[in-house]
C-alpha positions, 0 to 999 in steps of 0.5 A: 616671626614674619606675622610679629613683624608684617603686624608691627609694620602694619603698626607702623605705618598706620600710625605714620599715616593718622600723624598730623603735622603743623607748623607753628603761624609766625604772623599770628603767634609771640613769645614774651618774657618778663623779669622783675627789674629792680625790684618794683616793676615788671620789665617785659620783651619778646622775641621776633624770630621763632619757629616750631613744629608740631606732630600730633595723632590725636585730634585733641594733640594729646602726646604730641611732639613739639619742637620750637626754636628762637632766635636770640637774637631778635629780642626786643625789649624796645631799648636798643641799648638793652637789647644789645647787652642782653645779647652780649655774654653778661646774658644770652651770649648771642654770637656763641649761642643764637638759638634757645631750643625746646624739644617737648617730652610729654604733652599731657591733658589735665582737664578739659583746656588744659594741658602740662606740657614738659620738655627739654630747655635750652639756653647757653648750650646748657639743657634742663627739663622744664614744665609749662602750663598749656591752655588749648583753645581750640581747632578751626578752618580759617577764611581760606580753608586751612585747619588752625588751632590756638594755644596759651603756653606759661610757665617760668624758669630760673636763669641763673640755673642756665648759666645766665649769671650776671647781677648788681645789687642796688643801694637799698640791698636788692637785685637789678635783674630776679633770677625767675623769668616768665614766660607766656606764648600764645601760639597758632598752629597751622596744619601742614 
């Protein structure tokens, strides 16, 4: 019984140790999203505000943890009044709800770059799993010594499946707003 749990200690504290952490590099990082707005153009805005953590043992950051956060309220779709009704309760329901949440599951190599990348979404305090495609582009030292990694993050979901209901037909029988929102993230992660 003591070997069992001396070993598994030792485990455990090994594996402690070759864990790297790294925070997500704000300056140099976004996250946008686009919607097709009344059928026949592509609507595109980002937020300003985000933060995230990465906490990886392997070099390649296969089965990292990923946590990431954004704060709805820093959207911007460069259209104040826009931006302000997106905010209110017909979309994100800001005052109530200022932070979508994602917390990763699983971060799995596909091929040499690219990775699935699955996690629990929040939005409106309503969580579903969701699968985003990952493009790694590589780890380097910057000017100033620090280890930096790059990343491509896609993927899209529905809004109306988070509680993000509101709508208007237009006059030739479409819809204002799809419900399929894109994502794209280009992510620089710093080692802590």
């Amino acid at each position: 019984m003591i070997r069992k749990t001396l070993l598994g200690l030792i485990l455990t504290i090994s594996t402690l140790i070759s864990q790297s952490k790294w925070s997500f590099d704000v300056t140099h990082s976004n996250v946008k999203f686009s919607v097709i707005h009344l059928m026949i153009s592509e609507l595109e805005g980002n937020f300003k505000k985000f933060e995230g953590e990465v906490i990886s043992t392997n070099d390649d950051f296969t089965d990292s943890k990923i946590n990431f956060t954004v704060d709805v309220n820093s959207i911007d779709t460069d259209n104040e009044g826009r931006d302000k009704h997106l905010k209110s309760s017909d979309f994100f329901s800001a005052d109530t709800f200022p932070n979508f949440t994602f917390t990763g599951t699983s971060f799995k190599k596909v091929s040499e770059k690219k990775y699935k990348l699955v996690g629990n979404f929040t939005m409106k305090g309503i969580t579903k799993p969701i699968t985003l495609d990952a493009t790694y582009f590589g780890t380097v030292k910057d000017g100033r010594g620090n280890s930096k990694a790059g990343f491509k993050i896609v993927g899209s979901l529905s809004r109306k499946e988070f509680g993000v209901t509101w709508d208007r037909a237009t006059e030739t029988g479409g819809i204002v707003v799809s419900d399929n929102v894109d994502i794209t993230c280009h992510i620089q992660l710093r080692k802590n």
